[in-house]
C-alpha positions as CSV (number, residue, x, y, z in Angstrom):
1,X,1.9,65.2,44.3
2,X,1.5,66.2,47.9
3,X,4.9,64.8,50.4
4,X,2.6,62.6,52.2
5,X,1.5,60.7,48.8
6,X,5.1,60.4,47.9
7,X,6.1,58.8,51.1
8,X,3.0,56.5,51.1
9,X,3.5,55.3,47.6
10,X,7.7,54.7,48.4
11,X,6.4,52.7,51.0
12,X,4.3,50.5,49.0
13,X,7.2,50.2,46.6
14,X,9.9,48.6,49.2
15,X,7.4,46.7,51.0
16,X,7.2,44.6,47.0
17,X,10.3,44.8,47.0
18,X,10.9,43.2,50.1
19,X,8.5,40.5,49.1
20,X,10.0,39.8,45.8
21,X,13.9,38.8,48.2
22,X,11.7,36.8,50.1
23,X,10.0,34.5,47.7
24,X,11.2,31.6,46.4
25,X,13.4,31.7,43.0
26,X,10.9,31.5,39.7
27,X,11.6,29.0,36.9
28,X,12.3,30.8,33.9
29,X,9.5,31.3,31.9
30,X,7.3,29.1,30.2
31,X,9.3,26.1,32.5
32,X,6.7,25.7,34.7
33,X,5.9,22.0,34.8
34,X,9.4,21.3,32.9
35,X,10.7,20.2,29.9
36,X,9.4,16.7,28.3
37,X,12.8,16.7,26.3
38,X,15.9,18.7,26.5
39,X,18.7,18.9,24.0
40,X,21.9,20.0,25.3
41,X,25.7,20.9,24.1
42,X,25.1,21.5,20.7
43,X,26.0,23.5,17.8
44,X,23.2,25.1,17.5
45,X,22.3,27.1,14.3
46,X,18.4,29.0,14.8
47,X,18.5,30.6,11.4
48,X,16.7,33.1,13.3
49,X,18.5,35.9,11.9
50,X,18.4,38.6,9.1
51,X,17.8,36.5,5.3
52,X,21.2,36.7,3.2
53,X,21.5,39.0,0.2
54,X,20.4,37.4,-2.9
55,X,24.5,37.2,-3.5
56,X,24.8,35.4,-0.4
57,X,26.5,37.3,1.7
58,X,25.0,37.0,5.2
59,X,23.0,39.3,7.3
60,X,24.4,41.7,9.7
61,X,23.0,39.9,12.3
62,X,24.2,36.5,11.0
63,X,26.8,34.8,13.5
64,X,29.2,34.8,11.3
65,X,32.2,37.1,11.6
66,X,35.5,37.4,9.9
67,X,34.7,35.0,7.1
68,X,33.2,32.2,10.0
69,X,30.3,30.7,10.9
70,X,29.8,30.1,14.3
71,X,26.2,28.5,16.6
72,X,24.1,31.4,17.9
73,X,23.0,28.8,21.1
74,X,24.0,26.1,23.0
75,X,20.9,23.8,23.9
76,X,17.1,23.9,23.1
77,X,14.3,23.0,25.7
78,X,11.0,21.2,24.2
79,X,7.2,20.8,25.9
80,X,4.2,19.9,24.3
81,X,5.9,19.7,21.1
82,X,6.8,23.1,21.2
83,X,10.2,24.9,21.7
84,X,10.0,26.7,25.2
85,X,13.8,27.7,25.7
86,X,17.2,28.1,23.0
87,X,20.3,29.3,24.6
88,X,23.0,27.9,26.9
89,X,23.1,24.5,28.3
90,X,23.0,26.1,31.8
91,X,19.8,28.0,31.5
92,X,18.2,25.1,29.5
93,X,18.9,22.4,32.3
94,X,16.7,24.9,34.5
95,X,13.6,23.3,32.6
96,X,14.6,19.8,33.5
97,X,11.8,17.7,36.1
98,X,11.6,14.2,37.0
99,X,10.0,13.4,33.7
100,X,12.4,15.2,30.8
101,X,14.7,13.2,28.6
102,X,17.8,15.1,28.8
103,X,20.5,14.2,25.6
104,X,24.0,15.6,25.3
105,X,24.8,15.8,22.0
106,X,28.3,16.4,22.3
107,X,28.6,18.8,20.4
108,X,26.8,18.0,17.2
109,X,25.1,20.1,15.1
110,X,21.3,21.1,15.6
111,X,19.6,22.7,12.8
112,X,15.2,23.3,12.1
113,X,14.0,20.2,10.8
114,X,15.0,19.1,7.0
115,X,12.2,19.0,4.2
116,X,12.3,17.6,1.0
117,X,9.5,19.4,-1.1
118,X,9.4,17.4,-4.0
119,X,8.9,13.7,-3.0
120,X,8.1,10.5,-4.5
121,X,8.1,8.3,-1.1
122,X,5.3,5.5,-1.9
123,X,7.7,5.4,-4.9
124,X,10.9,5.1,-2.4
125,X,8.7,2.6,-0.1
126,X,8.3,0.5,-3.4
127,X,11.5,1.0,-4.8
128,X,13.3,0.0,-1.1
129,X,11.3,-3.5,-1.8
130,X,12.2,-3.6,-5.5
131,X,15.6,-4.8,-7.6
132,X,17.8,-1.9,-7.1
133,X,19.1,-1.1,-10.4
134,X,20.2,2.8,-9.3
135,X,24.1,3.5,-10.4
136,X,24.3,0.6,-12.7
137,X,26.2,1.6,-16.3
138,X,23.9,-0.4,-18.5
139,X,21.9,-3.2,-19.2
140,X,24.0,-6.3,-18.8
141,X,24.7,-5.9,-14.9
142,X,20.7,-5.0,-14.5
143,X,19.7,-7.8,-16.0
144,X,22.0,-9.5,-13.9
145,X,20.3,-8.6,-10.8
146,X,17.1,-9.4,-12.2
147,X,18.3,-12.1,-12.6
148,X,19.2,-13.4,-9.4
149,X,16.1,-11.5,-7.9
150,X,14.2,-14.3,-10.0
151,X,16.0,-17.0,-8.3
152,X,14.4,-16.3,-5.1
153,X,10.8,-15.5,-6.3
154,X,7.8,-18.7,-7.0
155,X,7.6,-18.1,-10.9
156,X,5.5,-16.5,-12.5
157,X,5.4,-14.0,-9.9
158,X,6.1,-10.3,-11.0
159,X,9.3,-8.7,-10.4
160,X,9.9,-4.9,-9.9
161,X,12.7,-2.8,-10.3
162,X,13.9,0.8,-10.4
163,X,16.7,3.4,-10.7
164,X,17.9,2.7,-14.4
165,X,19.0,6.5,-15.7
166,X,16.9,6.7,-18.6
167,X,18.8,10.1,-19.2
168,X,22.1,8.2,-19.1
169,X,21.3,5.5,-21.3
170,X,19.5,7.4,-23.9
171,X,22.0,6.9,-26.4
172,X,21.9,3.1,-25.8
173,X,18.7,2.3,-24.9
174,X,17.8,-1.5,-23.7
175,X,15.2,-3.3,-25.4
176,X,13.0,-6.8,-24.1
177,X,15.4,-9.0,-26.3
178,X,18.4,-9.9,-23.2
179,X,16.3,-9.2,-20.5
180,X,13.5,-12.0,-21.6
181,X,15.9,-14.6,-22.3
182,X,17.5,-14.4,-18.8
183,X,14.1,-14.0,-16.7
184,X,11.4,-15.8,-19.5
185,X,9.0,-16.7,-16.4
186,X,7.8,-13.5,-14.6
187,X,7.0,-10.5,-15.9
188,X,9.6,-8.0,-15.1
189,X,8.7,-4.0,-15.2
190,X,11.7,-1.7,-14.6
191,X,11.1,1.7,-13.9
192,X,13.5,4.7,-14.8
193,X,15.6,6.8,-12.4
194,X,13.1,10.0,-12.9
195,X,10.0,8.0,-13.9
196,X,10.1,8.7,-17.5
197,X,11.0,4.9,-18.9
198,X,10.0,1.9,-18.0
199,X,11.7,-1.5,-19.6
200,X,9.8,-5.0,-19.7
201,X,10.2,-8.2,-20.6
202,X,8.0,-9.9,-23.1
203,X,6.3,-11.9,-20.2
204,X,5.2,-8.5,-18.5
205,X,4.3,-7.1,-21.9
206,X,1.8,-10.3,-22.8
207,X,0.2,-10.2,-19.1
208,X,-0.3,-6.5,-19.6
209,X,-2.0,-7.3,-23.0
210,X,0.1,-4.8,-24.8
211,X,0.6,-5.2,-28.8
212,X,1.8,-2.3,-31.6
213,X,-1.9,-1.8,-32.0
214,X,-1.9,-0.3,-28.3
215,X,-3.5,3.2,-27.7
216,X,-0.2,5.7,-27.0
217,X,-0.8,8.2,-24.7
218,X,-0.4,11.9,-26.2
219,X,3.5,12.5,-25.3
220,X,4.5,9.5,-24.9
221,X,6.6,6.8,-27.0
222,X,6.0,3.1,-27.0
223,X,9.6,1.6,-28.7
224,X,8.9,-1.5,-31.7
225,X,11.2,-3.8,-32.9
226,X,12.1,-4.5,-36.3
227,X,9.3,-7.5,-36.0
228,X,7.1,-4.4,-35.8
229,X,6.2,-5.7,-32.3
230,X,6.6,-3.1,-28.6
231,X,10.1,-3.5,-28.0
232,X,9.5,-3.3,-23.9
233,X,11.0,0.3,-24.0
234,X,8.3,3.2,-23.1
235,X,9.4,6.5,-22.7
236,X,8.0,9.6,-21.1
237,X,3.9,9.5,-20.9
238,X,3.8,5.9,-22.6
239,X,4.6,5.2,-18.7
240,X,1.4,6.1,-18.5
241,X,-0.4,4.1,-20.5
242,X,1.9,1.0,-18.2
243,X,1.0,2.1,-15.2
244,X,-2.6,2.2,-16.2
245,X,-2.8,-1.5,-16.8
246,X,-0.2,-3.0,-13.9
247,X,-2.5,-5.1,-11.4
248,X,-3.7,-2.7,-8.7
249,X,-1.3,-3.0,-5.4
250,X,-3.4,-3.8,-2.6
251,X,-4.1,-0.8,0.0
252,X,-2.1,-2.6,2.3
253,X,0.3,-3.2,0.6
254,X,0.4,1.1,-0.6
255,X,0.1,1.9,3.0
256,X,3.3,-0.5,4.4
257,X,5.1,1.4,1.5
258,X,4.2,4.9,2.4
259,X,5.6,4.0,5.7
260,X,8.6,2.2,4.9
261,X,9.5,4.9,2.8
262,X,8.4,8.0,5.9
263,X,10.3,5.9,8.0
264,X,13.5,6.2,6.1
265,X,13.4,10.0,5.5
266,X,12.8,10.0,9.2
267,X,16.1,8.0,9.4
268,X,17.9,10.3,7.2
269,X,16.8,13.5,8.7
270,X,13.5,15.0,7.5
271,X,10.5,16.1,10.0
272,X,8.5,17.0,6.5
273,X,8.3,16.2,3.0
274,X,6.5,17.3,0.2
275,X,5.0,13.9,-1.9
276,X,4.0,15.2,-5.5
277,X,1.3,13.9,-7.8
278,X,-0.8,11.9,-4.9
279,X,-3.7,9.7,-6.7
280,X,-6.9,8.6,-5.0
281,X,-5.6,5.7,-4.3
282,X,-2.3,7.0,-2.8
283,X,-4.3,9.5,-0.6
284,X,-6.5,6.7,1.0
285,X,-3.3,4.7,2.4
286,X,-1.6,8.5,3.8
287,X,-5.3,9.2,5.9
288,X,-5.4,5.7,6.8
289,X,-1.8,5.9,7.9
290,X,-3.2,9.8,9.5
291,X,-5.6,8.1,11.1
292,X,-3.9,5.3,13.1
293,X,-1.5,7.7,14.3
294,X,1.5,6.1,12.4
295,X,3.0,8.8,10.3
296,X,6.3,9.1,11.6
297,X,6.7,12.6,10.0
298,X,4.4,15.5,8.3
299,X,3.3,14.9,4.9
300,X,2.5,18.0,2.5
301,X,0.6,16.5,-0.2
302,X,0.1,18.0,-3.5
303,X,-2.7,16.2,-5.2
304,X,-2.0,14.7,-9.0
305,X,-4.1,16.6,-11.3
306,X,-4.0,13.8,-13.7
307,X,-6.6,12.4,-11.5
308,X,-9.6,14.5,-12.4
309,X,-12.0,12.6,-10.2
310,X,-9.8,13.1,-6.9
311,X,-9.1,16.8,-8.2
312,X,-12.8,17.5,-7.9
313,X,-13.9,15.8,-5.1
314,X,-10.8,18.6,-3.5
315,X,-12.1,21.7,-5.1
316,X,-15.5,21.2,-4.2
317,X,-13.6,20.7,-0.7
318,X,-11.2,23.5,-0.8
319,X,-7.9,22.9,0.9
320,X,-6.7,22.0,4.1
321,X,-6.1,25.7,6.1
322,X,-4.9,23.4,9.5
323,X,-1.1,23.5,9.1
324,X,-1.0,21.2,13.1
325,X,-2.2,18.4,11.2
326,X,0.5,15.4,10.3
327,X,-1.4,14.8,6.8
328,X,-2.4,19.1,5.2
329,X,-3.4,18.2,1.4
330,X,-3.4,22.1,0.1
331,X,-1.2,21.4,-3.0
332,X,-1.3,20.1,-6.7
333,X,1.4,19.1,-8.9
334,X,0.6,18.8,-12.3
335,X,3.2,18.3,-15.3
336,X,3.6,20.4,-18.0
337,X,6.5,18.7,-20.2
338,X,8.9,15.4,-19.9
339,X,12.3,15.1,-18.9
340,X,15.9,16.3,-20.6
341,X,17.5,12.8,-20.2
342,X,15.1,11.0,-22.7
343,X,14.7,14.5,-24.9
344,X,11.2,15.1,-23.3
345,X,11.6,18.5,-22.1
346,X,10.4,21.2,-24.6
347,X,12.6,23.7,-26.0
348,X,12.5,26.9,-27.6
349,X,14.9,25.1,-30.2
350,X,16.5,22.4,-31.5
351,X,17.9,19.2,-29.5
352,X,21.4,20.2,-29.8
353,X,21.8,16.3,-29.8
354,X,18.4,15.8,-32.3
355,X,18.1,18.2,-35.4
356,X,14.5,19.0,-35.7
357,X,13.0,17.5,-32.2
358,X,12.3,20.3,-29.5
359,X,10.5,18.0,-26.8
360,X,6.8,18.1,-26.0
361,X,5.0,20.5,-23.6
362,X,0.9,21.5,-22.4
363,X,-1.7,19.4,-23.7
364,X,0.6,17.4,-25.7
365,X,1.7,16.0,-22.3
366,X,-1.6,16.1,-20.5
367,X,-1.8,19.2,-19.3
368,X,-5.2,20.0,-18.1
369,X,-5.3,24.1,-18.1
370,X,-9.0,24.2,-17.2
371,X,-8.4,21.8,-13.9
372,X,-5.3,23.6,-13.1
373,X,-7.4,27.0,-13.3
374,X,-10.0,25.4,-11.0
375,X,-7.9,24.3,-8.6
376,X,-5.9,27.8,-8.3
377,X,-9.1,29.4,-8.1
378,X,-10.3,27.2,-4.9
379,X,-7.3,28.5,-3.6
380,X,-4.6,25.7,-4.2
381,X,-1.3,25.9,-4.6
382,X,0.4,24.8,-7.9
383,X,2.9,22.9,-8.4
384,X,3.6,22.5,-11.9
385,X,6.4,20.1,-13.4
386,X,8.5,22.1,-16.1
387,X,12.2,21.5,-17.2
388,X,12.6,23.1,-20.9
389,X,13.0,26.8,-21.2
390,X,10.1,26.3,-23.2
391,X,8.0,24.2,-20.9
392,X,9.5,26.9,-18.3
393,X,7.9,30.0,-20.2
394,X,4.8,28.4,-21.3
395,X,4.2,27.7,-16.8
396,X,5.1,31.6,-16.6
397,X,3.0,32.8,-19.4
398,X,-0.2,30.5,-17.7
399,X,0.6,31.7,-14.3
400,X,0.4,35.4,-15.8
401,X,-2.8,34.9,-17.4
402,X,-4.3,33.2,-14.7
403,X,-3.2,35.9,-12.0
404,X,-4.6,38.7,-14.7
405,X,-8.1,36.5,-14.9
406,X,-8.2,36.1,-11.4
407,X,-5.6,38.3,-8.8
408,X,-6.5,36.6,-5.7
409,X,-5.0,33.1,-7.1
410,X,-1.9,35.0,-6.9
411,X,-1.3,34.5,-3.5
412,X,-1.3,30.7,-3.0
413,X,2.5,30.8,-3.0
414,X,2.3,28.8,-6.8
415,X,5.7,27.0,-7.8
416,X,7.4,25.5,-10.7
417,X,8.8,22.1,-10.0
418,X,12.8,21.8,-11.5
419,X,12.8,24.8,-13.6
420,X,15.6,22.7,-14.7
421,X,16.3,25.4,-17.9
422,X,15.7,28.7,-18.1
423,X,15.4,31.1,-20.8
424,X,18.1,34.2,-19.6
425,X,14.2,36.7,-20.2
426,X,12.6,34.2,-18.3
427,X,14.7,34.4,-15.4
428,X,13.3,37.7,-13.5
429,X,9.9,36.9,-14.1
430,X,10.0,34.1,-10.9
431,X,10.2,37.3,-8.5
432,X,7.7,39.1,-10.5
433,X,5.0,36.8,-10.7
434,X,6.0,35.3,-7.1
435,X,6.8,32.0,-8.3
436,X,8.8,29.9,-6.2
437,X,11.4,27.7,-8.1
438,X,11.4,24.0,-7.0
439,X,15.2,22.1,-7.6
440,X,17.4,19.5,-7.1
441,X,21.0,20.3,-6.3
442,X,21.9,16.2,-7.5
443,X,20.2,16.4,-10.6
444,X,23.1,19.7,-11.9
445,X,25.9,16.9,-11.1
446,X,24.2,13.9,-12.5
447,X,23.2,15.2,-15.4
448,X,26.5,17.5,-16.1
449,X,27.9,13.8,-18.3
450,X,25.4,14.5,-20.9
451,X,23.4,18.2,-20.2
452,X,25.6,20.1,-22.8
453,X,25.4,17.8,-25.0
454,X,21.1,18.4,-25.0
455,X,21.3,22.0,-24.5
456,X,24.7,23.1,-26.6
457,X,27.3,25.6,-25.3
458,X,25.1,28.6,-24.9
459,X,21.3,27.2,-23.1
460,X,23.6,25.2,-20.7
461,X,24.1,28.6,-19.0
462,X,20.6,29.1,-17.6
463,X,20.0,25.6,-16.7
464,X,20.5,24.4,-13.0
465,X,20.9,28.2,-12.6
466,X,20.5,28.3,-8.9
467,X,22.5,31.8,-8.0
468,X,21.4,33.4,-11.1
469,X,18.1,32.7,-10.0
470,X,19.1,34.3,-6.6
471,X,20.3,37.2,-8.1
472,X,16.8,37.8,-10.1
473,X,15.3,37.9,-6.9
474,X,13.5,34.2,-7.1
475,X,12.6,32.0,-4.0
476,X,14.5,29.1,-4.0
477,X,13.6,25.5,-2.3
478,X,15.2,22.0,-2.5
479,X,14.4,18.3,-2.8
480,X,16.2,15.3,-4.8
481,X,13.0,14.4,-6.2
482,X,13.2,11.1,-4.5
483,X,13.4,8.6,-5.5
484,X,15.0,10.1,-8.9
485,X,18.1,11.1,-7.0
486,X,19.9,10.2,-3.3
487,X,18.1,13.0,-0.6
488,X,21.0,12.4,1.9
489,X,21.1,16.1,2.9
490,X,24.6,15.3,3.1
491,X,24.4,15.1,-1.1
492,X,22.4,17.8,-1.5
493,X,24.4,20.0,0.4
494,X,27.8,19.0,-1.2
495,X,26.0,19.6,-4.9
496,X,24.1,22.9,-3.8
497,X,27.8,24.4,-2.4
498,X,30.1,22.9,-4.6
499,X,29.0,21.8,-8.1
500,X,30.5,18.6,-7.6
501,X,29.3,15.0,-7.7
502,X,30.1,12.6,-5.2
503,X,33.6,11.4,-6.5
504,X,34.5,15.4,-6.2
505,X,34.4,15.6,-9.8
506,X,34.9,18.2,-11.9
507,X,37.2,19.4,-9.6
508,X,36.6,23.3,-9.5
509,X,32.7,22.4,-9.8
510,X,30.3,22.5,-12.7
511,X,29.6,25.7,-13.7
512,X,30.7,26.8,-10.2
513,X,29.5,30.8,-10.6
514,X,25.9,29.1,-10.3
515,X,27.1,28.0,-6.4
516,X,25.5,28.7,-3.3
517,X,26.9,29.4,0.0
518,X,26.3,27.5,2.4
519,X,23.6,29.6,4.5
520,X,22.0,29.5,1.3
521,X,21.4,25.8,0.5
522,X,20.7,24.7,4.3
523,X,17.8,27.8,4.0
524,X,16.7,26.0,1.1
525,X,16.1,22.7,3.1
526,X,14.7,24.8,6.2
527,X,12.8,28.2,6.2
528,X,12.6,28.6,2.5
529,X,10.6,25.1,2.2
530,X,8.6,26.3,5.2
531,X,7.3,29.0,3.9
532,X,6.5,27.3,0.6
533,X,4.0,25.5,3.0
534,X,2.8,28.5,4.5
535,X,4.1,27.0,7.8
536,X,6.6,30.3,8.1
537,X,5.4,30.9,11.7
538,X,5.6,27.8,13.0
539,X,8.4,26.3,11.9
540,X,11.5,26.6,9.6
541,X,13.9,28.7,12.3
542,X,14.6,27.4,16.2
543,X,12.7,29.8,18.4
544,X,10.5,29.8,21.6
545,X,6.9,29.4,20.6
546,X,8.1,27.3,17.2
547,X,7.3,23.2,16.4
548,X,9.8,20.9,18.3
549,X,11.2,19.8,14.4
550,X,14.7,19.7,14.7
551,X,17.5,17.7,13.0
552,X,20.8,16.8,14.5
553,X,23.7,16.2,12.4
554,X,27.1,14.8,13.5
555,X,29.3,17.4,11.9
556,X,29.3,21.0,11.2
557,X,27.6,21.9,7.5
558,X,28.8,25.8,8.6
559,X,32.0,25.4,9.1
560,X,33.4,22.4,6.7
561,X,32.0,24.2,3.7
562,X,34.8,27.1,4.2
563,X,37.6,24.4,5.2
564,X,36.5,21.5,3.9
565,X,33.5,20.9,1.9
566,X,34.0,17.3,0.5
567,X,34.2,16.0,4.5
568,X,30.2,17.0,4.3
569,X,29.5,13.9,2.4
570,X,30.7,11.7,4.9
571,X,28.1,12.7,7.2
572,X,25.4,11.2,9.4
573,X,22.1,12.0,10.8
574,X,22.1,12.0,14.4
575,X,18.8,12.5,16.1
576,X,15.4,13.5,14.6
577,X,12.5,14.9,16.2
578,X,8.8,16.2,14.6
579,X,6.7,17.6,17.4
580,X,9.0,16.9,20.0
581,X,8.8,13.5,19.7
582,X,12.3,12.2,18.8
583,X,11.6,9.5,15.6
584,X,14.8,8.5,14.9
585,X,17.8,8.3,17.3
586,X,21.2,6.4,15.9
C-alpha cells in the first residue's frame, strides 16, 4: 500500500473517531425504547452455567466457590416479555423510561420460573372448593368435617371431598357404615390423596345407581359388606367406574376451577405446569380459558389416553409445534399400573405386606398399547404412569420395542411418570432409551411410614432413587403431583435435599445417600422441566433473548441448604411473572 493510501485511510479513521466523542451516549443494547419492567437488587441465580456432574458437584463455571453458593447477577431488565438485560443494578436502571415498573426486591432471591410437570389443577381448583380432608389420621375426624360441611349445604345437595391417604389408611380402611349415619341426606364422594380411592356414603351410592351386581372396571376393586352389598370403598380403577357415573360438572363450573386452581400455582410460584390426563371435557374449559385471555400462567397439557375419542381427534391433528402459545397440548399421559399405598403398583414379587398379590399392570389397568403407539408415532410425547419395578420395566420394555418398530418416535423426549420403584437392571436403561424420569420429592417422605413395609428391606433401595438415578445418567424433573401432595416449592425443595418431612423427621433423612444437592433439585423445577417441554431455548435459565418467567423467593434456597436447610420451609413466594407480566405480587 502506497504512503498516500495510508495517510488517506488514517484520515478517514480519526475523522470516525472524532464523530463517535461527539455523539450522544448510546443506551445499551437492546434498551432502546426502555424497559416495560425492571427487577432490581436481587439474588439473582441464572443457572446459566455449566450442568452439574451426575454426582452433583457443580460446574467449573458454577458461582460457587469454596463450598458456597453465591448470585451470578444483580438485576434483570424485561420488554415485550422478553429478558433484554441480567447484571448489575446500575447497568439495568440504564433501561428504565417514563413507562417501566421498576421493583427493588431487597435482596430476595430471583430464580427462572418454577414448573410443576405432573399436575392435577382442575383437580386442586375442585379440591380448593371441596371438604379438605388432606392430613387427617383417620375416619372419625373426616367424617367430622363432613359433617359440619353438611350443616351449611340445602340437603340433598352433594358434598365433595378430597385428600384422605388411601396409602396411609390401607390397613384400616373406612367403609359407608359411620359416614352415612352422620350425613344420611346428601350423597357424599370422598376422593383419595393420589386419586386411587374414593369413599361414599350410601346416599351417593343409591343416586349413582351402584349395587354388587355393578360392572368393575379391569383393575379395579369395588369393597362389599358382609350384607354382600358395595361397602362405599373403591380402590384403584373402580374410581373409574365412579367417576363415569358422577353428574357431569357444568363447563362453567370446569373452567372457574381450572382457574382457581392456575391462579394459586401462580400464587405459589409457578409460570408453567404440566396438567396430566386432560379429557375432552377438561380441554374445552383450558381453550376456552386460552381464548379469553385468562390463563394466568402456561399450561403444558398431556392429553388422557383413556379418552380414545379426544386421543384421535389429536393424532389425526398432530401436536402443537408453537411453544409462545399459553395453552401447547403436545403430550399424553397414560397409566400403566396403580399406586403402592392401596397395593396397586405391580411388582416383580410378592407384597412384602400381602403374600401372593403383586399389584396389577398394562391391560389389566387399561392400558391401551395400540393408542399409545399411535400417538408416539404422530410424534407425541408420552407420559406414561408407572410406580412398581414391574410396571417400571414393562414402560421400558414398550418404549424399546416401540423405538426398534419405529426410531424416529424416539425423539419426542418420552417420560415415565413417578418411576416411584426401580429394579437396580432397570435403572441405566432411563439414559439409554432417553427416558426422562418424572418424581415427587413429597411422596419419598410421605410415604417412608409405610414404604418398607410394601417393598421389604431390600426393593426399598431403588425406590424414590433420585441420585442413583443421577448417577445412571437419567434426566430428572419434579412435580408433587398436585393435588396428591403440597407443591410449595418450599416442600419440595426441603424433601429433594434433605429426605426429611416437614416435622424434620427422620432426623439424618430417609435414605439420605439418595439426596440431591441443592443445584440439583432447583434444576429439576427449572431447566430440566424446560427441556422436558422442548422449551430449552426459551426458557428454563435467565438470559437476554429468554421468556420474562421468573420467580422471586424471599430467602436464599443456595445458601440455607449448606447452613440451614429446615429454615427453607418457612419460605414465601415473593413476586411472579410469565411473559413479563407480573401475576402475582405479595
Amino acid at each position: 500500500m502506497s504512503i498516500a493510501n495510508k495517510t488517506s485511510q488514517l484520515g478517514r479513521l480519526i475523522a470516525v473517531m472524532l464523530l463517535a466523542a461527539c455523539a450522544p451516549k448510546a443506551m445499551p443494547q437492546g434498551a432502546a425504547g426502555g424497559a416495560d419492567l425492571i427487577l432490581t437488587d436481587a439474588r439473582v441465580y441464572t443457572l446459566s452455567w455449566g450442568e452439574p456432574a451426575l454426582d452433583g458437584t457443580p460446574a467449573r463455571d458454577a458461582p460457587f466457590a469454596k463450598g458456597q453458593w453465591h448470585p451470578d447477577a444483580q438485576a434483570v431488565a424485561v420488554r415485550d416479555g422478553r429478558i433484554v438485560f441480567v447484571g448489575s443494578t446500575a447497568r439495568a436502571l440504564k433501561y428504565r423510561s417514563q413507562q417501566t415498573r421498576v421493583l427493588d426486591l431487597k435482596g430476595a432471591t430471583l430464580l427462572p420460573g418454577l414448573v410443576d410437570t405432573h399436575t392435577h389443577f382442575l383437580e386442586f381448583g375442585a379440591k380448593l372448593e371441596a371438604v379438605d380432608l388432606t392430613g387427617l389420621p383417620g375416619a372419625e375426624p373426616a367424617i367430622a368435617r363432613v359433617a359440619q360441611r353438611a350443616k351449611m349445604v340445602p340437603k340433598g345437595e352433594w358434598i365433595f371431598g378430597a385428600g384422605w391417604d388411601e396409602g396411609a389408611w390401607a390397613s384400616h380402611y373406612p367403609d359407608k357404615a359411620a359416614l352415612s349415619r352422620a350425613v344420611p341426606d346428601h350423597p357424599v364422594v370422598l376422593r383419595g390423596l393420589h386419586g386411587f380411592a374414593v369413599w361414599m356414603n350410601q346416599a351417593a351410592i343409591d343416586a349413582l345407581g351402584i349395587t354388587a351386581a355393578s360392572k368393575v372396571p379391569v383393575g379395579g376393586e369395588m369393597k362389599l359388606g358382609t350384607d354382600g352389598q358395595p361397602n362405599g370403598l373403591f380402590l384403584n380403577n373402580a374410581v373409574r367406574m365412579v367417576d363415569a357415573l358422577m353428574p357431569p360438572v357444568p363447563q362453567p363450573v370446569l373452567a372457574r376451577q381450572a382457574l382457581r386452581g392456575l391462579t394459586q400455582m401462580a400464587h405459589d410460584g409457578y409460570v408453567t405446569v404440566h396438567e396430566a390426563g386432560v379429557d375432552a371435557r377438561a380441554m374445552a374449559a383450558f381453550q376456552q380459558l386460552e381464548a379469553e385471555g385468562r390463563l394466568p400462567i402456561r399450561v403444558y397439557a398431556m392429553l388422557s389416553l383413556r379418552d380414545a375419542p379426544l386421543m384421535r381427534q389429536w393424532i389425526a391433528r398432530g401436536p402443537d409445534r408453537d411453544n409462545s402459545r399459553m395453552l401447547v397440548t403436545r403430550a399424553v399421559k397414560a397409566y400403566y399400573d396403580g399406586a403402592l399405598g392401596s397395593r396397586g403398583a405391580r411388582l416383580l414379587d410378592d407384597y412384602a405386606d400381602r403374600p401372593g398379590h403383586r399389584g396389577i399392570s398394562g391391560q389389566g389397568y387399561g392400558f391401551d398399547r395400540d393408542l399409545a403407539a399411535q400417538a408416539m408415532r404422530a410424534g407425541f410425547q408420552l407420559g406414561v404412569h408407572a410406580i412398581g419395578d414391574a410396571g417400571n420395566r414393562e414402560v421400558l420394555d414398550l418404549y424399546e420395542a416401540q423405538f426398534r418398530a419405529d426410531p424416529a418416535s424416539r425423539a419426542n423426549r418420552h417420560r415415565i411418570e413417578h418411576a416411584q420403584v426401580i429394579s437396580p437392571q432397570d435403572m441405566p436403561r432411563f439414559a439409554k432409551l432417553g427416558i426422562t424420569a418424572s418424581m415427587e420429592p413429597p411422596h419419598a417422605v410421605e410415604d417412608m411410614p409405610w414404604a418398607e413395609a410394601r417393598l421389604g428391606p431390600q426393593r426399598i433401595h431403588g425406590a424414590y432413587a433420585w441420585r442413583t438415578l443421577r448417577q445412571n445418567g437419567a434426566r430428572l424433573i419434579f412435580n408433587a403431583d398436585n393435588p396428591g401432595s403440597d407443591h410449595s416449592i418450599f416442600y419440595g425443595l426441603h424433601a429433594a435435599i434433605t429426605r426429611r418431612d416437614k416435622a424434620l423427621q427422620p432426623p439424618g433423612g430417609w435414605y439420605p445417600d439418595q439426596r440431591l444437592t441443592i443445584e440439583e433439585a432447583v434444576r429439576a423445577y427449572t431447566t430440566w422441566s424446560a427441556w422436558a417441554a422442548f422449551r430449552e431455548d426459551q426458557t428454563g435459565t435467565i438470559a437476554q433473548g429468554r421468556w420474562a418467567d421468573l420467580t422471586v423467593l424471599d430467602l436464599d434456597p443456595f445458601v440455607l441448604a449448606e447452613s440451614a436447610p429446615e429454615k427453607i420451609l418457612a419460605g414465601r413466594v415473593m413476586l411472579t411473572v410469565v411473559g413479563g407480566r407480573v401475576v402475582f405480587e405479595r
